[in-house]
C-alpha positions in Angstrom: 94.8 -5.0 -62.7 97.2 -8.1 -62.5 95.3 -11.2 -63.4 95.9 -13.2 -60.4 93.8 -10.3 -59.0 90.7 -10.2 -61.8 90.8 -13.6 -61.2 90.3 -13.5 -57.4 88.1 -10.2 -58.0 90.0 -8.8 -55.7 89.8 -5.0 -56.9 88.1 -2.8 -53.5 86.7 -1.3 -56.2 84.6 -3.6 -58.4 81.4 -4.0 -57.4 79.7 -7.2 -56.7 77.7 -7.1 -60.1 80.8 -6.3 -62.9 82.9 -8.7 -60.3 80.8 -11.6 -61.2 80.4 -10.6 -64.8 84.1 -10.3 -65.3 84.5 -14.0 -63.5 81.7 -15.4 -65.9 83.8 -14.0 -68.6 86.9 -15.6 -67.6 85.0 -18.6 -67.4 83.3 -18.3 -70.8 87.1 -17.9 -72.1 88.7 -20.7 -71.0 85.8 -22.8 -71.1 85.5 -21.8 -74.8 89.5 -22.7 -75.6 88.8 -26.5 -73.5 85.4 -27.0 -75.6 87.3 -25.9 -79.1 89.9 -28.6 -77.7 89.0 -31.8 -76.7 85.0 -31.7 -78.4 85.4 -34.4 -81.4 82.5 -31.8 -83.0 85.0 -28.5 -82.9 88.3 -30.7 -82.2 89.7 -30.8 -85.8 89.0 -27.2 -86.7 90.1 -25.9 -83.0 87.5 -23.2 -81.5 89.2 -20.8 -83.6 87.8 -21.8 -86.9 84.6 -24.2 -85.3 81.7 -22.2 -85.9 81.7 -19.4 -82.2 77.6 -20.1 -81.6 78.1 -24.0 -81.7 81.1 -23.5 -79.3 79.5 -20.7 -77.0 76.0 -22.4 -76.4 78.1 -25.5 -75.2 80.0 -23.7 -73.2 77.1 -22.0 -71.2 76.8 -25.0 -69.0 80.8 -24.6 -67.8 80.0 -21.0 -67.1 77.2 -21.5 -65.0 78.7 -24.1 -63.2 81.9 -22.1 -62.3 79.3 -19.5 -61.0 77.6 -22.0 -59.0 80.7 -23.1 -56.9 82.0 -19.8 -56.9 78.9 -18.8 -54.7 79.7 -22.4 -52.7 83.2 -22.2 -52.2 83.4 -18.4 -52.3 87.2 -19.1 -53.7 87.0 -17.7 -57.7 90.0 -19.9 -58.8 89.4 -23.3 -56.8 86.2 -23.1 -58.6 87.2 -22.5 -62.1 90.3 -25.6 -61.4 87.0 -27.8 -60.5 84.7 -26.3 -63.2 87.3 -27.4 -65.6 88.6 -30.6 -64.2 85.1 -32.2 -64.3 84.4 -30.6 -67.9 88.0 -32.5 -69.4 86.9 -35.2 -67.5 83.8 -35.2 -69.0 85.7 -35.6 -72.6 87.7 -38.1 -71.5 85.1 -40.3 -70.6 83.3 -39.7 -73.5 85.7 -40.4 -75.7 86.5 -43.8 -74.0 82.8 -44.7 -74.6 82.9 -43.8 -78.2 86.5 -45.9 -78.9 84.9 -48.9 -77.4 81.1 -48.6 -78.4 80.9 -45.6 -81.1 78.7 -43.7 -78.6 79.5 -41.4 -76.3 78.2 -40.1 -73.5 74.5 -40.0 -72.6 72.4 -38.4 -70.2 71.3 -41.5 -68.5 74.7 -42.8 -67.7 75.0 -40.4 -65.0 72.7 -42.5 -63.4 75.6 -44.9 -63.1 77.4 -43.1 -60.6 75.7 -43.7 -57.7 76.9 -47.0 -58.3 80.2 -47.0 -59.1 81.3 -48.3 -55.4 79.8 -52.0 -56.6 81.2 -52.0 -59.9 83.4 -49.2 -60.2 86.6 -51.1 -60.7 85.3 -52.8 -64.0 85.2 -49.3 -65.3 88.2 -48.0 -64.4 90.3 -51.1 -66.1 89.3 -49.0 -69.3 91.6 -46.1 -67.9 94.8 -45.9 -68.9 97.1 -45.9 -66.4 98.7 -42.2 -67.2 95.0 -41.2 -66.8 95.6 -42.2 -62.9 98.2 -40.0 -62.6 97.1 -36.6 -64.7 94.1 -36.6 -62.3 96.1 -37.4 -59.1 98.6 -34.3 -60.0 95.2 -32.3 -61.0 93.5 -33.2 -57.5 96.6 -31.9 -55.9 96.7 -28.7 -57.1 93.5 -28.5 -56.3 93.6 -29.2 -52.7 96.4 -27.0 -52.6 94.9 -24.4 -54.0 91.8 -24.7 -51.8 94.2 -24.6 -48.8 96.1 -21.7 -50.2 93.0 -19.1 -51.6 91.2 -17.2 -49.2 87.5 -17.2 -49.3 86.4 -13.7 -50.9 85.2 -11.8 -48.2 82.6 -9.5 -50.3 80.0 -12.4 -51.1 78.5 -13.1 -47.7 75.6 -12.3 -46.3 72.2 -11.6 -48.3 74.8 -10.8 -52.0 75.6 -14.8 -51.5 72.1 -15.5 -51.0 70.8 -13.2 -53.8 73.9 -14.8 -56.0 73.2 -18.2 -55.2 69.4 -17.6 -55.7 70.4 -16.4 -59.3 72.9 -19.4 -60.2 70.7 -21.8 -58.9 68.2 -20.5 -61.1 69.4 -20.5 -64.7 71.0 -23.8 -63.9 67.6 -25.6 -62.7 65.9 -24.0 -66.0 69.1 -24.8 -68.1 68.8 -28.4 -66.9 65.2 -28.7 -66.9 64.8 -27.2 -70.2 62.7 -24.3 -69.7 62.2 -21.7 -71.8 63.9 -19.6 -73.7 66.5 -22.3 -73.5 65.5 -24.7 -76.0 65.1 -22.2 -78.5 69.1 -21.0 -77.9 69.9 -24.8 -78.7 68.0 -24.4 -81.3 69.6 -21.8 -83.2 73.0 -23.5 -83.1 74.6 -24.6 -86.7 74.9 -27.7 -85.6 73.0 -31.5 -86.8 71.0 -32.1 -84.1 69.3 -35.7 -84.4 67.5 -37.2 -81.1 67.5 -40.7 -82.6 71.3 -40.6 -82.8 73.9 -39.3 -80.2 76.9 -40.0 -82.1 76.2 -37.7 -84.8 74.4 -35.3 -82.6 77.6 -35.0 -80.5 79.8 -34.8 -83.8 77.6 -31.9 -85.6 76.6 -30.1 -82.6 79.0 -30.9 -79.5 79.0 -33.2 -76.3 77.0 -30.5 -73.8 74.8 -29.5 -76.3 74.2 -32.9 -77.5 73.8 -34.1 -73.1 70.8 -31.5 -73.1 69.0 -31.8 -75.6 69.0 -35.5 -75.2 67.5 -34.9 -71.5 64.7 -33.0 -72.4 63.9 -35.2 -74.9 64.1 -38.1 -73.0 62.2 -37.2 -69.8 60.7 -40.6 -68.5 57.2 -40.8 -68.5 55.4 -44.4 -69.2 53.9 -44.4 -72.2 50.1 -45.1 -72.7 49.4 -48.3 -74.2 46.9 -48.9 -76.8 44.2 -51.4 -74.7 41.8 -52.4 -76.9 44.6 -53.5 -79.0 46.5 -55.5 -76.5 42.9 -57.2 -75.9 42.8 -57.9 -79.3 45.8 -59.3 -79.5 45.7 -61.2 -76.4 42.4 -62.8 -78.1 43.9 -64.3 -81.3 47.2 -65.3 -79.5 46.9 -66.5 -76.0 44.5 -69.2 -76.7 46.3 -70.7 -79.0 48.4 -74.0 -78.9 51.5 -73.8 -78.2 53.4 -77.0 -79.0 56.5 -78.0 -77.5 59.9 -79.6 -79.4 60.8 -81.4 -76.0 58.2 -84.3 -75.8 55.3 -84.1 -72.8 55.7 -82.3 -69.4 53.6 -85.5 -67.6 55.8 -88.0 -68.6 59.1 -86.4 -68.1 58.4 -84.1 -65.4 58.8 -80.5 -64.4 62.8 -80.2 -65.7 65.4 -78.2 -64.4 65.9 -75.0 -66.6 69.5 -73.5 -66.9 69.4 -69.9 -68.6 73.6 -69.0 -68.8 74.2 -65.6 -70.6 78.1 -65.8 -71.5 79.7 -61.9 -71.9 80.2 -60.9 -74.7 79.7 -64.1 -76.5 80.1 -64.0 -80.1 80.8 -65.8 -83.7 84.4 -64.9 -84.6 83.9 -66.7 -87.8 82.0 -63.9 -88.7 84.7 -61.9 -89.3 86.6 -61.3 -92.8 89.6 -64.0 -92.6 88.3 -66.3 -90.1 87.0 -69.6 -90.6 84.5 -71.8 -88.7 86.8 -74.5 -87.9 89.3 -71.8 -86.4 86.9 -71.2 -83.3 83.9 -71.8 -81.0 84.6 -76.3 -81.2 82.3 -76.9 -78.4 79.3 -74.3 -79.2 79.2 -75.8 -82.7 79.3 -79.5 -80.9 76.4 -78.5 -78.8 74.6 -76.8 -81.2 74.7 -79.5 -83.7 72.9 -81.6 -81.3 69.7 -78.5 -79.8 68.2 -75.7 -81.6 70.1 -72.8 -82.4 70.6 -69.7 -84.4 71.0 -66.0 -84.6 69.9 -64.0 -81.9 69.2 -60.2 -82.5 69.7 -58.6 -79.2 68.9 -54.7 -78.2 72.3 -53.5 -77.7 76.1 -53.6 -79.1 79.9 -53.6 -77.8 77.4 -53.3 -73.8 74.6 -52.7 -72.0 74.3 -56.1 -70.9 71.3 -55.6 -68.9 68.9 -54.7 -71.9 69.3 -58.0 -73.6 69.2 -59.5 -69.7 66.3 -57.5 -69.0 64.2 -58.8 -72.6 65.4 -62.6 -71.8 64.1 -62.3 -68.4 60.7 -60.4 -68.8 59.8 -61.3 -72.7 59.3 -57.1 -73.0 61.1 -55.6 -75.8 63.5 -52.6 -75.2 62.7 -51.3 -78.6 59.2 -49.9 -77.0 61.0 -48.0 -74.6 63.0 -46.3 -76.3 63.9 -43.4 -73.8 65.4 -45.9 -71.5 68.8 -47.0 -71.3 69.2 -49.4 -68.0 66.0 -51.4 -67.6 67.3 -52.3 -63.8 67.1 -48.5 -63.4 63.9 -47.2 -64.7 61.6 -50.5 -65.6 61.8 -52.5 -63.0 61.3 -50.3 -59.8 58.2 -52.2 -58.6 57.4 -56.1 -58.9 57.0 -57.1 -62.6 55.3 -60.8 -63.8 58.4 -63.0 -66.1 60.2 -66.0 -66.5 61.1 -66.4 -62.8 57.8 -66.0 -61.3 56.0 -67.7 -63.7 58.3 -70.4 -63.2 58.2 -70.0 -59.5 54.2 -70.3 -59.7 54.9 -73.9 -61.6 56.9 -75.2 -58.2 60.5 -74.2 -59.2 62.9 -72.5 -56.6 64.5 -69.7 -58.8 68.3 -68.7 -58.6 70.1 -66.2 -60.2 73.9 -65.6 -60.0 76.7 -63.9 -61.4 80.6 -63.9 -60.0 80.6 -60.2 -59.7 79.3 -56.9 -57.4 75.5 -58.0 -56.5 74.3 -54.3 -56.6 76.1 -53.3 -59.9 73.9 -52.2 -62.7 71.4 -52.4 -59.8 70.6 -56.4 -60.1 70.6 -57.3 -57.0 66.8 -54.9 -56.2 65.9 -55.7 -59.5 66.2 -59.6 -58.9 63.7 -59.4 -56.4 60.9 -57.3 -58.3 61.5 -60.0 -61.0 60.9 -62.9 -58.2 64.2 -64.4 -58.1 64.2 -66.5 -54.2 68.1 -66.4 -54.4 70.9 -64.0 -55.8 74.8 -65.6 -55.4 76.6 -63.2 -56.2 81.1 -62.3 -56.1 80.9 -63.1 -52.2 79.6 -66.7 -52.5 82.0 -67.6 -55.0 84.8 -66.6 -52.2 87.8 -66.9 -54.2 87.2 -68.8 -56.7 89.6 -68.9 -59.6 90.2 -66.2 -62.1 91.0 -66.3 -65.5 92.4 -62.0 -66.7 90.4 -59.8 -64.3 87.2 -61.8 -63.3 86.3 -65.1 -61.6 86.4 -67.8 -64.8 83.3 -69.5 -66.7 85.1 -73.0 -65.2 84.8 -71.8 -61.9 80.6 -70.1 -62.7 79.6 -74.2 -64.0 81.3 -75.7 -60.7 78.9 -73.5 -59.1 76.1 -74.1 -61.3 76.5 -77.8 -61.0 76.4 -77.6 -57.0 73.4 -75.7 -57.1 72.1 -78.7 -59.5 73.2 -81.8 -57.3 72.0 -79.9 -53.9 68.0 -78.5 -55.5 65.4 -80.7 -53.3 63.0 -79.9 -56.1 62.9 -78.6 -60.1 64.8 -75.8 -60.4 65.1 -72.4 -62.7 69.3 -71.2 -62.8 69.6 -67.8 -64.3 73.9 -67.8 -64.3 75.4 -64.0 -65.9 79.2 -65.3 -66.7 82.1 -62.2 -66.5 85.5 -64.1 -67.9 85.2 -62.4 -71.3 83.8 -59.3 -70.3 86.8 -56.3 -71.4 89.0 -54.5 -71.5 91.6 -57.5 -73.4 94.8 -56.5 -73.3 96.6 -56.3 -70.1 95.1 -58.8 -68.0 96.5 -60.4 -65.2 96.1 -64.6 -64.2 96.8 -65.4 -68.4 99.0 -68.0 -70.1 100.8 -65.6 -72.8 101.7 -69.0 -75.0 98.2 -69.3 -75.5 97.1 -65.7 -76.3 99.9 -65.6 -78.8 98.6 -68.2 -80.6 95.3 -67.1 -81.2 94.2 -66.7 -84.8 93.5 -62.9 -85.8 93.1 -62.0 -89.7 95.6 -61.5 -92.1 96.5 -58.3 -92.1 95.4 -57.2 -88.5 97.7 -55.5 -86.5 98.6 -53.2 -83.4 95.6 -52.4 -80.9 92.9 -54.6 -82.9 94.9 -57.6 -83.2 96.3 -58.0 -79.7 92.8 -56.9 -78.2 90.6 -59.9 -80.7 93.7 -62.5 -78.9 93.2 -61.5 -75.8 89.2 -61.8 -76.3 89.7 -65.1 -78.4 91.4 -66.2 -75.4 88.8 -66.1 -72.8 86.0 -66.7 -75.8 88.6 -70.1 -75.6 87.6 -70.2 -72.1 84.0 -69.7 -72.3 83.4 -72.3 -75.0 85.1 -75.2 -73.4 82.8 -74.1 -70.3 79.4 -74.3 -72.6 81.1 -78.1 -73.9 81.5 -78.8 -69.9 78.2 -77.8 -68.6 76.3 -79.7 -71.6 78.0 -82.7 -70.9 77.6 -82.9 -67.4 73.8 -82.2 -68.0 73.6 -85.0 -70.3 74.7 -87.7 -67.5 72.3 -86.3 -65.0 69.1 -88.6 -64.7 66.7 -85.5 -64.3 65.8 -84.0 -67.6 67.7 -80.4 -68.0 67.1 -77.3 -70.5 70.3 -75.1 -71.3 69.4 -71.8 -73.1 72.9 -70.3 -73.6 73.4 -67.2 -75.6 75.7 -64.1 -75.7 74.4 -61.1 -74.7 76.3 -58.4 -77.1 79.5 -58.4 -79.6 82.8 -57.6 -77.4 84.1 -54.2 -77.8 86.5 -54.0 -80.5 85.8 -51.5 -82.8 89.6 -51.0 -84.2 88.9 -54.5 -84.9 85.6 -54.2 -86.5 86.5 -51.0 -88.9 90.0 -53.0 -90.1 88.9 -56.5 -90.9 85.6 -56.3 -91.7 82.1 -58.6 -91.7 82.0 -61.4 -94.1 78.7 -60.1 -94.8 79.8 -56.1 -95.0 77.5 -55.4 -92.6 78.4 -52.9 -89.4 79.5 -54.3 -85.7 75.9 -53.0 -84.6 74.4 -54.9 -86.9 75.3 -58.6 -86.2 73.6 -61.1 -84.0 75.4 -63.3 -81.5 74.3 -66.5 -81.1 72.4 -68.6 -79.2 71.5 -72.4 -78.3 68.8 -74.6 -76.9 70.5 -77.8 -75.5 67.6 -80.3 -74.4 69.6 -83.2 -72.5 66.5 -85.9 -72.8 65.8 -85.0 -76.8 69.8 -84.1 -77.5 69.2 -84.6 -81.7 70.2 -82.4 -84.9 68.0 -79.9 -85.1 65.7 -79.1 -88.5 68.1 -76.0 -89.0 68.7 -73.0 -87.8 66.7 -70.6 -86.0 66.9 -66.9 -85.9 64.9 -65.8 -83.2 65.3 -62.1 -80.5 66.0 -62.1 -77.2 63.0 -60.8 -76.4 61.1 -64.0 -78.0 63.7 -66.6 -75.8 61.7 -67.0 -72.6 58.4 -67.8 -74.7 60.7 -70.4 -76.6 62.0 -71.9 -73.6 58.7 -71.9 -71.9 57.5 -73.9 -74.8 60.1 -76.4 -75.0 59.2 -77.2 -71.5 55.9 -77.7 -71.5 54.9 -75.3 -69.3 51.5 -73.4 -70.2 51.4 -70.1 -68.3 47.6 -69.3 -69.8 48.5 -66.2 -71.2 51.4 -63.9 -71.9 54.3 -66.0 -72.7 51.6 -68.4 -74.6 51.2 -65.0 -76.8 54.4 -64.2 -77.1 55.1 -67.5 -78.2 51.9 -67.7 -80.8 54.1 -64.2 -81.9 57.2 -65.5 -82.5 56.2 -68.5 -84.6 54.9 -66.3 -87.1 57.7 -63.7 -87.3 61.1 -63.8 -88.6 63.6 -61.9 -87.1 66.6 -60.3 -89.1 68.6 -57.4 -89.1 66.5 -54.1 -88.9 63.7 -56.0 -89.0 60.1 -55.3 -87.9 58.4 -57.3 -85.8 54.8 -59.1 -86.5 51.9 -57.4 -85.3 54.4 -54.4 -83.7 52.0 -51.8 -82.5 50.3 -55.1 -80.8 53.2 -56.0 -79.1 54.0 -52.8 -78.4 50.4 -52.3 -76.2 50.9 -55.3 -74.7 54.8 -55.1 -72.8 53.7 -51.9 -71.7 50.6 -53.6 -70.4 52.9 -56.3 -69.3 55.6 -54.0 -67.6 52.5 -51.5 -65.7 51.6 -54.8 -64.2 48.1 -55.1 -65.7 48.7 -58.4 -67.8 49.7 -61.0 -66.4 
């Protein structure tokens, strides 16, 4: 039988059962040969010499799938074209995620895609432009093709049903993990470890490593030790919290600036660069507030998790099955810094020069009491520095809101200028990229990228240097907390020149400041706190009392001393109480 015709089971004289198992074969096969291919698990050894189980049991997933829209479409080689399109896709993405944060792809990022219309754009800079064009040819073909194949006249009626009933089937169990399917991942030769992606996906494969991640991370709250939290809450709350920045009654209710720059981080840390090479006005302004490391719950992205702990004081670390707070944590109204501060008088405004409903902000806002959300259309067009609307043009902003609030006011601001990819941005003054500092001996890829970051890090600093200084002149007393949310993406970078400190890129802090502009003064020394532990701290250093939590969380954090892979003070306490605090049931 010609193949064109096994492939299109077009033989009068197959029947419906061996057509089908011949097409899953034909599936299996060239699912097999694409697995063996482009897996970073099987890659180097090819599927000929990759150990067959591991390569099969990740391939069962392509095979179902092609079954799936082969039922759908009724047209055998559309579906296969699509079956295998979205599986190289797949790869590709993945191994985009893993160049820029040594992770690939998880589960929960699929979550993202009913969101790529309000941020999808951002992602896509990270494709290469030859990408574009592979998939345009490849969505082609497969038009033409599905303009071209003729449906398969023998699956109608009650077989497409009984078919589709069956496909449907194994894939709802496959997905939801029902047995006897766990126990077939189990058997593979692979490493599986569920605290670790990246070597899950290297030792056992991407699908194999995309399943067993989801049943193991099924969401369900956990249940928080009470009696503890109450305990807790007992020897904490009560006690006195005193404040760095003098008394609330004599200088009033300030205004409270929270600015969370992208990706802002110490270059100096890095093996051949010097203090006096970068970051002027952050070292200005820090010389004169409290500062310090900041360990923060994510690396190279994931903004919203170190957003989400500034925000709320709840750690990400006891949640650990969720990836995008916005998405999981914050679905109904949740008690932090906003509505605390909105129950002491303040009007409470967040913005960000970007998509409002990206990473799902602008529903999660509300639940976290924000009045106001400006957002990418109330910055109209406001200038850009490389892709995104510049950190000069997010403090002109800032400072309007400031000269036009009626009353004290809480500005959460979420910068974008130094937020990736950089290297081929547009609106940039080449001179000045050039003459960025990089190590000695950094080259190619790494070096060009760390100048192109340097050069809107440039940007970001003289921002931070700006804002403080305008805050100073104002006669109202102001608090700036500023702080970076992760370390850029640059992991060429990171594996070439090095840490001073020969730690890994996951496991540096970014740093953070407290600028006070009526007790502006050299601080005692430096302070290395957690994101998690900032809005207690800034709470404090305001004076305001919010008779419980924060008060806590503060008591906490005076007695702890974050570090790298550290463990915080009283942690199964503070674990009972954020997941009393996110259910709602402490206020």
């Amino acid at each position: 039988m010609p193949l064109i015709q096994t492939l299109r089971l077009g033989s009068p004289r197959m029947g419906l059962p061996w057509a089908m198992l011949l097409y899953a074969l034909v599936a299996f096969a060239l699912g097999f040969l694409l697995v063996g291919w482009q897996d970073p698990a099987f890659a180097a050894d090819g599927a000929g010499m990759a150990d067959p189980l591991a390569v099969a049991i990740n391939v069962v997933p392509v095979v179902l799938l092609a079954l799936l829209l082969l039922v759908l479409t009724r047209r055998p080689l559309l579906s296969l074209g699509v079956t295998l399109l979205l599986l190289y896709v797949l790869y590709a993405a993945s191994a985009m995620k893993f160049d820029l944060l040594d992770t690939p792809i998880v589960a929960t990022d699929f979550v993202l895609l009913g969101h790529l219309g309000d941020g999808g754009n951002l992602l896509l800079r990270y494709v290469p432009r030859s990408a574009f064009a592979s998939l345009l040819l490849a969505l082609a073909c497969l038009v033409a093709l599905a303009c071209w194949e003729r449906p398969w006249q023998r699956l109608r009626g009650m077989r497409r049903l009984f078919a589709l009933t069956l496909a449907s089937a194994f894939s709802a169990s496959l997905l939801a993990g029902v047995r006897p399917w766990p126990q077939v991942y189990a058997a593979d030769a692979g490493e599986y470890q569920q605290w670790s992606p990246a070597v899950s996906t290297l030792h056992s494969g991407l699908l194999t490593t995309l399943l067993r991640f989801s049943w193991d991370t099924t969401f369900v709250l956990p249940e928080p030790d009470r009696e503890l939290a109450t305990q807790f809450l007992r020897a904490h709350a009560a006690a006195a919290v005193p404040t760095a920045g003098g008394d609330a009654e004599v200088d009033g209710r300030p205004d409270i600036i929270v600015l969370q720059s992208e990706s802002f981080f110490d270059p100096a840390r890095l093996q051949g660069l010097e203090p006096d090479q970068v970051l002027p006005e952050f070292r200005r302004v820090a010389a004169m507030s409290r500062h310090g490391d900041l360990w923060v719950p994510t690396y190279g992205g994931g903004t919203i998790r170190t957003e989400f702990e500034v925000l709320t004081g709840i750690a990400m670390r006891y949640f650990p099955e969720v990836e995008y707070p916005y998405f999981r944590l914050t679905a109904t109204a949740l008690p932090s810094l906003p509505s605390v501060l909105a129950a002491h008088g303040y009007r409470t405004v967040a913005m960000h020069p970007h998509e409002r409903e990206f990473w799902n902000r602008a529903s999660a806002f509300t639940n976290l009491g924000f009045d106001e959300f400006d957002a990418d259309e109330q910055f109209g067009d406001a200038p850009r520095s490389g892709w995104y609307i510049s950190d000069e043009a997010l403090v002109d902003h800032m400072l309007g809101k400031l000269d036009d609030a009626k009353g004290p006011l809480f500005l959460f601001a979420i910068s974008m200028e130094n937020h990736g990819p950089y290297e081929g941005f547009p609106n940039a003054d080449a001179r000045r990229i050039a003459a960025q500092p990089v190590p000695a001996g950094a080259e190619g890829a790494g070096a060009e990228r760390l100048r192109g970051y340097l050069y809107h890090l440039d940007g970001a600093d003289h921002s931070l240097g700006r804002l403080a200084d305008a805050l100073r002149k104002r006669t109202r007393r102001t608090l700036l907390l500023f702080y970076g949310d992760h370390l850029p993406a640059l992991p060429l970078l990171y594996q070439g020149a090095g840490f001073d400190d020969g730690a890994k890129g996951q496991e540096q802090p970014v740093p953070w400041l407290l600028f006070d502009s009526a007790h502006a003064q050299a601080p005692a020394g430096a302070e290395a706190t957690s994101s998690f532990y900032l809005p207690a701290l800034l709470l404090a250093q305001a004076g305001i009392d919010d008779h419980g939590y924060f008060n806590a969380l503060e008591s906490a954090r005076r007695d702890d001393r974050p570090e790298r892979a550290w463990t915080p003070v009283d942690d199964p306490a503070l674990r009972a109480i954020m997941q009393l605090r996110q259910r709602g049931e402490i206020r």
